[in-house]
ZAMARGU-4260 file (C-alpha; in steps of 0.2 Angstrom, whole numbers, plus 5000, padded with zeros to 4 digits):
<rodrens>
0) 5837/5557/5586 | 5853/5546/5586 | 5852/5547/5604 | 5837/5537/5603 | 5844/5526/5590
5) 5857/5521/5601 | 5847/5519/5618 | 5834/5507/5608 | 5851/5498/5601 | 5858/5496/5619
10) 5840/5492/5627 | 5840/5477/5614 | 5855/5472/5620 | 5852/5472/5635 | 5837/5463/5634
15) 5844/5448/5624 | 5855/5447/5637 | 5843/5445/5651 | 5835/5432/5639 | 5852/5422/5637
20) 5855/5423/5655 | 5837/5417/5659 | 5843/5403/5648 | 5856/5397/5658 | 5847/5398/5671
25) 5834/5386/5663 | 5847/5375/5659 | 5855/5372/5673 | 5838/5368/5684 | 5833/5356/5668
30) 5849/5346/5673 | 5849/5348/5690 | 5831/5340/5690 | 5837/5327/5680 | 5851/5323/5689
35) 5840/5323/5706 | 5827/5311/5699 | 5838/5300/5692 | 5849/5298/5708 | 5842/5288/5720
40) 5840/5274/5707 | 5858/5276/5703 | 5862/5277/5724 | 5850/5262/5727 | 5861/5253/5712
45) 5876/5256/5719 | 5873/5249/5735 | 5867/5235/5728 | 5882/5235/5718 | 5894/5233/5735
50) 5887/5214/5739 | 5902/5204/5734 | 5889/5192/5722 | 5896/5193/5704 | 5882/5193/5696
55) 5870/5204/5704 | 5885/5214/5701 | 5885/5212/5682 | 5866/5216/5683 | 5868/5234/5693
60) 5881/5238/5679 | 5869/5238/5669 | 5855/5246/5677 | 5867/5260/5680 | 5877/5262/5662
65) 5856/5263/5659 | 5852/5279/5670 | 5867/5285/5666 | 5865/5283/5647 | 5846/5293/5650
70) 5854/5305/5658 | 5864/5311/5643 | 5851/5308/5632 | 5840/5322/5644 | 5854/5335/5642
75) 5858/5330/5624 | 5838/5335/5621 | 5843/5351/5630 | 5856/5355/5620 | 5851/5350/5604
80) 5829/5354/5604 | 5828/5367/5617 | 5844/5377/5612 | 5847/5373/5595 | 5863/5368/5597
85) 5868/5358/5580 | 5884/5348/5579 | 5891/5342/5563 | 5900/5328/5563 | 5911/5323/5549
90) 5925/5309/5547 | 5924/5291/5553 | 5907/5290/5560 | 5903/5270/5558 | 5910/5266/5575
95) 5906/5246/5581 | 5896/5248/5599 | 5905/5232/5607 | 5922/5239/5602 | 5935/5245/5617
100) 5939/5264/5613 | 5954/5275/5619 | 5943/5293/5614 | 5957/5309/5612 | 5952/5329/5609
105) 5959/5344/5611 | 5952/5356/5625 | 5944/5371/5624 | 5928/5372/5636 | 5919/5362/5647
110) 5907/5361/5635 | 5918/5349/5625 | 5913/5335/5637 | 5894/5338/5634 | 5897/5339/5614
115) 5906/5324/5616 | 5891/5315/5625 | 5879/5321/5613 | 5889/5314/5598 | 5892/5295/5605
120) 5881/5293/5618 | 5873/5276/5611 | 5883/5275/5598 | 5899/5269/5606 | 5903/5261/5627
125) 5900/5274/5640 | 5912/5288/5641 | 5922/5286/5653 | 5938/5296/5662 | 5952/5293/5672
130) 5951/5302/5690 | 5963/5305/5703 | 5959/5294/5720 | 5957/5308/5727 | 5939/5312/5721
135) 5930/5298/5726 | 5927/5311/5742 | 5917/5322/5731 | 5900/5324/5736 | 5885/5312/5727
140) 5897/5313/5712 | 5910/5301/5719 | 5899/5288/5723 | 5893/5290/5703 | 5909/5290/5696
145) 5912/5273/5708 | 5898/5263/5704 | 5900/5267/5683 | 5916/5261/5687 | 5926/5277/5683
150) 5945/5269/5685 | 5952/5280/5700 | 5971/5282/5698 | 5985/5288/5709 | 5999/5296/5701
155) 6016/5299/5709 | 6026/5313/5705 | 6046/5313/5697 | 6052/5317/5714 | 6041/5308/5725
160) 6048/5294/5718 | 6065/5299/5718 | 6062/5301/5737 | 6052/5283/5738 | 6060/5272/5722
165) 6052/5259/5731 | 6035/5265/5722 | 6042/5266/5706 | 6029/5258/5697 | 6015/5256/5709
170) 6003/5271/5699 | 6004/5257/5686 | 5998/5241/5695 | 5983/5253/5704 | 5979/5257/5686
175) 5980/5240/5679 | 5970/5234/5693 | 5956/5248/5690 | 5954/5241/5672 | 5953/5224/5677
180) 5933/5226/5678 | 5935/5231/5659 | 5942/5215/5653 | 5921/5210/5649 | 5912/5225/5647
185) 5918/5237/5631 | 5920/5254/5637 | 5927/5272/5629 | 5941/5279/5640 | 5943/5297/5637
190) 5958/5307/5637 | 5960/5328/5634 | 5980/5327/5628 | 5984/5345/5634 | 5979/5342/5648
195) 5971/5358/5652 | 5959/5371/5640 | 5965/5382/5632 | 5966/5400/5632 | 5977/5412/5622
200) 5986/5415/5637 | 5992/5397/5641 | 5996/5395/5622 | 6008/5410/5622 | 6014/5407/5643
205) 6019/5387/5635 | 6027/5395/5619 | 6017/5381/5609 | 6022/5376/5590 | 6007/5374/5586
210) 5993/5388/5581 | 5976/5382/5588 | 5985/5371/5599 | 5992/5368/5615 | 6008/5356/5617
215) 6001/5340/5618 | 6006/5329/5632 | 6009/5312/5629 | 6008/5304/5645 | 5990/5304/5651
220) 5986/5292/5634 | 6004/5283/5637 | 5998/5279/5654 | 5982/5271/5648 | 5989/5261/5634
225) 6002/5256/5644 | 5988/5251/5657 | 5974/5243/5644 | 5982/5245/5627 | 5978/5223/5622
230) 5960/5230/5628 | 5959/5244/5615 | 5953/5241/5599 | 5954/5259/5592 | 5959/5276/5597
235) 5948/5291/5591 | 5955/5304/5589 | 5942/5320/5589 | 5947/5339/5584 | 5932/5353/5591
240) 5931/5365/5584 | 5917/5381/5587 | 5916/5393/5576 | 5906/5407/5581 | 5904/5416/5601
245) 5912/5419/5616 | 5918/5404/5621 | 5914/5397/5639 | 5905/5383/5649 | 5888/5399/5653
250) 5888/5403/5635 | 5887/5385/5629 | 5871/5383/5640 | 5865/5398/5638 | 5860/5395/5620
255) 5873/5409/5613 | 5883/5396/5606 | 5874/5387/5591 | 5887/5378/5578 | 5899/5365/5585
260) 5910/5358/5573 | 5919/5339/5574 | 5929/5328/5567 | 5934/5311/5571 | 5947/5299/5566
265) 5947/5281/5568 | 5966/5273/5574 | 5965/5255/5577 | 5977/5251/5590 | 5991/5239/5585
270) 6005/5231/5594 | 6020/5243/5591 | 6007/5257/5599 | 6009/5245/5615 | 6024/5246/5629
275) 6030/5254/5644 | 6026/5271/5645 | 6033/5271/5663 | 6049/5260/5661 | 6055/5261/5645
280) 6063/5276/5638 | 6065/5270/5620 | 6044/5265/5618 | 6041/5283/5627 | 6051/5293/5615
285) 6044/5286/5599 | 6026/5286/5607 | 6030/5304/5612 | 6037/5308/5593 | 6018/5299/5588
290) 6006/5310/5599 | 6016/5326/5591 | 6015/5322/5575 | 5997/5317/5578 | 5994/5336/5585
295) 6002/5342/5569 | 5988/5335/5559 | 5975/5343/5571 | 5983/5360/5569 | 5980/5358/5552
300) 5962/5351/5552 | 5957/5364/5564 | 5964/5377/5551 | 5952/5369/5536 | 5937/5366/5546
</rodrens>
C-alpha cells in the first residue's frame, strides 16, 4: 500500500512536469510567432530607415518604437494571462513618459528583462541597452537592435590602452556620438550594475559584502552618465526580487514561477552626479562610493521584501 502511495505521488510529479515543460514549449512558439509576424514590418522600416532623409527618418522611428512596443505587449499578455505571472510593484510608480531614464537592477535571471518590460512597457521610453559593436552581426536581431536605435559601443580595455594611449578616450566620443540620436526622442537606457546574474557561486567566488548581492560595478552606469548624463532626468533604481521557485529563464516561461516582486526608486539626476568617469579619478571615486552605498540600500530592501 505505501508503494502505491508513493508511485501515484511520483506519477503526479511527473506529470506536472510534462505539463510545465509543454508550457515552455507553448511559450516560446507564442513568441517566436510573434516575433516572425512582426518582422518584416520592422525589416521593411529599417530599410526605409537607411535613406539619408531626416524626416522619413523620424517617421520609421516611430513605426518601429510601435512594433516594437506590440511586441512586448504580446509577451507581457503571455506572461501575465496565459501563465499567471503577477508582478507587484510598489514604490515610485508615477513615472512622466517624455522624461529621459537612466533604468538600474540587480541581475538574477533573464527573466528580469521580460519583468522589466512588462512593468514599463508604455508607461516610460522604450527600453533600451548598451551593446558591444560587435553584435550588430547577429542574425535578424542586429539589424533590430540597429534600427530601434540600440547605442552600439566599443570598450577598450586597461591594457589595450596602455599599449595604444593614443585611444585613450575614443570608447567615449563612439558613445557620445551613438546618443547623439537621443538628444529629441526620450528614451530609458538600462543598465544591470553587476554586470553579470547572479548565482551563489559567483557571490561567494567574488567574496561580496553584501547578502543578496553581488559587488556592484560602477562603471557600466559611470560610462553612460558620463556619455548622456545632461540628457537624463532621472535614474531608476529597481530591486527584483522572486520569491518562490527554482529560478531560471525555462522556469520563468514555463509558468512554474508565479510572484515577482519589485520595487523602484525615483533618483533625479543632478549636476554633481555628472563628470568624467573615464578621466577623472576624483568624480570616479565618489561616483564609485555613490553606486556602493546605493547597493547597501538594496541589500536591505531585498532583505524586507
Amino acid at each position: 500500500m505505501a508503494s502505491d502511495k508513493y508511485r501515484n505521488i511520483n506519477m503526479k510529479t511527473f506529470i506536472k512536469s510534462i505539463f510545465y515543460d509543454l508550457t515552455g514549449i507553448f511559450s516560446l512558439l507564442f513568441t517566436l510567432t510573434g516575433t516572425l509576424i512582426g518582422y518584416p514590418f520592422l525589416l521593411t522600416a529599417s530599410l526605409i530607415k537607411l535613406i539619408p532623409f531626416k524626416p522619413s527618418q523620424q517617421i520609421c522611428t516611430k513605426i518601429l518604437i510601435m512594433i516594437a512596443t506590440r511586441w512586448i505587449d504580446n509577451n507581457t499578455f503571455l506572461f501575465r494571462t496565459i501563465l499567471g505571472i503577477k508582478v507587484k510593484v510598489e514604490g515610485n510608480t508615477d513615472l512622466p513618459m517624455k522624461e529621459w531614464y537612466l533604468v538600474i537592477s540587480n541581475h538574477q535571471s533573464w527573466s528580469d528583462i521580460a519583468v522589466l518590460q512588462m512593468v514599463f512597457n508604455g508607461k516610460i521610453p522604450l527600453l533600451k541597452f548598451f551593446l558591444k559593436k560587435e553584435l550588430i552581426w547577429v542574425p535578424l536581431l542586429g539589424i533590430a537592435w540597429w534600427a530601434l536605435d540600440f547605442p552600439f559601443m566599443k570598450r577598450y580595455t586597461a591594457d589595450f590602452i596602455a599599449k595604444y594611449p593614443h585611444l585613450k578616450g575614443k570608447d567615449i566620443e563612439i558613445t557620445k556620438k551613438a546618443c547623439e540620436k537621443f538628444s529629441t526622442t526620450p528614451v530609458s537606457v538600462m543598465n544591470f550594475v553587476e554586470g553579470t546574474r547572479f548565482t551563489k557561486e559567483k557571490h561567494k567566488r567574488q567574496k561580496s559584502t553584501f547578502r543578496n548581492l553581488l559587488n556592484p560595478k560602477a562603471g557600466g552606469t559611470g560610462f553612460v552618465l558620463t556619455a548622456m548624463g545632461h540628457q537624463l532626468h532621472s535614474i531608476l533604481n529597481v530591486t527584483i526580487k522572486y520569491p518562490e521557485g527554482d529560478l531560471n529563464f525555462w522556469n520563468f516561461i514555463c509558468g512554474r514561477i508565479k510572484k515577482v516582486n519589485l520595487f523602484i526608486e525615483k533618483i533625479p539626476v543632478t549636476d554633481d552626479m555628472i563628470g568624467d568617469y573615464v578621466s577623472d579619478p576624483e568624480y570616479r571615486s565618489r561616483f564609485q562610493k555613490w553606486i556602493n552605498d546605493l547597493w547597501i540600500k538594496k541589500d536591505k530592501v531585498l532583505e524586507e521584501m
